[in-house]
C-alpha positions in Angstrom: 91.0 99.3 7.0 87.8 100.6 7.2 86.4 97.4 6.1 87.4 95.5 9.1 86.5 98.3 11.2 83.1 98.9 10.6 82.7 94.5 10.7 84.5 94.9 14.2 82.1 97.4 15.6 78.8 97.7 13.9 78.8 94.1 12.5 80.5 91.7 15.9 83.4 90.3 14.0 86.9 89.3 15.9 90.1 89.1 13.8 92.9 87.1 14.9 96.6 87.7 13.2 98.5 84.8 12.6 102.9 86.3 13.0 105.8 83.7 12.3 108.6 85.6 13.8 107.8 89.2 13.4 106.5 88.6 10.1 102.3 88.4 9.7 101.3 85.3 7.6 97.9 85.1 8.0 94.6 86.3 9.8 90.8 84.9 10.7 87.6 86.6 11.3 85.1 85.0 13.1 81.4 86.2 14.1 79.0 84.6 16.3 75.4 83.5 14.5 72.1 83.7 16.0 71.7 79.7 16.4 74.4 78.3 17.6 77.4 78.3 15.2 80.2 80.5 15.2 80.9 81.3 11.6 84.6 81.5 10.2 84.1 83.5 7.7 87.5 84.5 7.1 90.8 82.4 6.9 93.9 83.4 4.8 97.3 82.2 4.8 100.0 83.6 2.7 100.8 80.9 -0.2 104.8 80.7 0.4 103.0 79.1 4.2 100.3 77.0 2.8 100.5 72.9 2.9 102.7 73.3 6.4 100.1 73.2 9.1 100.6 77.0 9.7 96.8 77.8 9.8 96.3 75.2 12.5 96.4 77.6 15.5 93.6 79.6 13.4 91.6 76.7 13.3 92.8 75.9 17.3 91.6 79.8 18.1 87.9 79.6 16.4 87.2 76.8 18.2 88.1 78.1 21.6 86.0 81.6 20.5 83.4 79.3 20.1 83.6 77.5 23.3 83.9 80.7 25.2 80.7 81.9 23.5 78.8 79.0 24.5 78.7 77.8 20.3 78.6 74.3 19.8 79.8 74.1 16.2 82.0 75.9 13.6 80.2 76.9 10.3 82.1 78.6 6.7 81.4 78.6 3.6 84.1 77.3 0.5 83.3 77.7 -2.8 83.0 74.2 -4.5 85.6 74.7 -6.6 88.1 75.5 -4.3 89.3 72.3 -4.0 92.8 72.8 -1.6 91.3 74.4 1.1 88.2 72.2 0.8 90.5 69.4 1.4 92.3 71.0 4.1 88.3 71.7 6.5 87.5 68.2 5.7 91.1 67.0 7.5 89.7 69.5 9.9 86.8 67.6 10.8 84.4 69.7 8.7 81.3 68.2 7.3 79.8 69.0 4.0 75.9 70.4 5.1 74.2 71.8 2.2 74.9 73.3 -1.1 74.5 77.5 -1.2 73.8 79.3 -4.0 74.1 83.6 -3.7 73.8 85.9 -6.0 76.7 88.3 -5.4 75.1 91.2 -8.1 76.5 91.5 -11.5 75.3 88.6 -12.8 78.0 86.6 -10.5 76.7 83.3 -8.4 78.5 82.1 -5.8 78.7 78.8 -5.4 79.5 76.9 -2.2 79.3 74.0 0.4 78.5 75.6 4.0 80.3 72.9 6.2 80.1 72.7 9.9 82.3 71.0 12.6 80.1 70.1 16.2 82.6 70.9 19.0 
């Protein structure tokens, strides 16, 4: 995907692919940030795996990332709204931070917590 590619080398971004069997159910993309957070700023699980602790080893894996970068906490970003996996990075230890407003273009906002875990 050229998407992933060009986030893998121009922009510092790992990806991690979550199999069950032979079968991929998930992935993460990570990237380190100038201070010292290492920001998840992908995670996806495929719904038929969602609410059975499948996206634990994702969580497990960004935090030992971070570790081995020297990062002292985990930072995303969740849409407000999104209320499951909201839920789910506050289970995770995550901690509400600040509210973020972006302008996305075409007249679309989003709107979102950024949430951080200390490590």
């Amino acid at each position: 995907m050229p998407a992933i590619d060009k986030a893998i080398t121009d922009d510092h971004y790992q990806y991690f692919l979550l199999i069950l069997g032979d079968t991929p159910i998930g992935y993460m993309g990570v990237v380190p940030e100038e201070d010292d957070a290492l920001l998840l700023s992908k995670l996806y699980l495929m719904k038929p795996f969602r609410g059975q602790g499948k996206s634990i080893p994702l969580f497990e894996k960004a935090e030992s990332v971070a570790k081995e970068l020297g990062k002292k906490k985990l930072r995303l970003y969740v849409n407000k709204r999104n209320y499951i996996p909201l839920r789910v990075y506050l289970r995770r230890g995550f901690r509400i931070m600040e509210e973020k407003k972006t302008d996305i273009g075409s007249g679309f906002i989003c709107d979102d917590f950024m949430m951080e875990k200390e490590l």
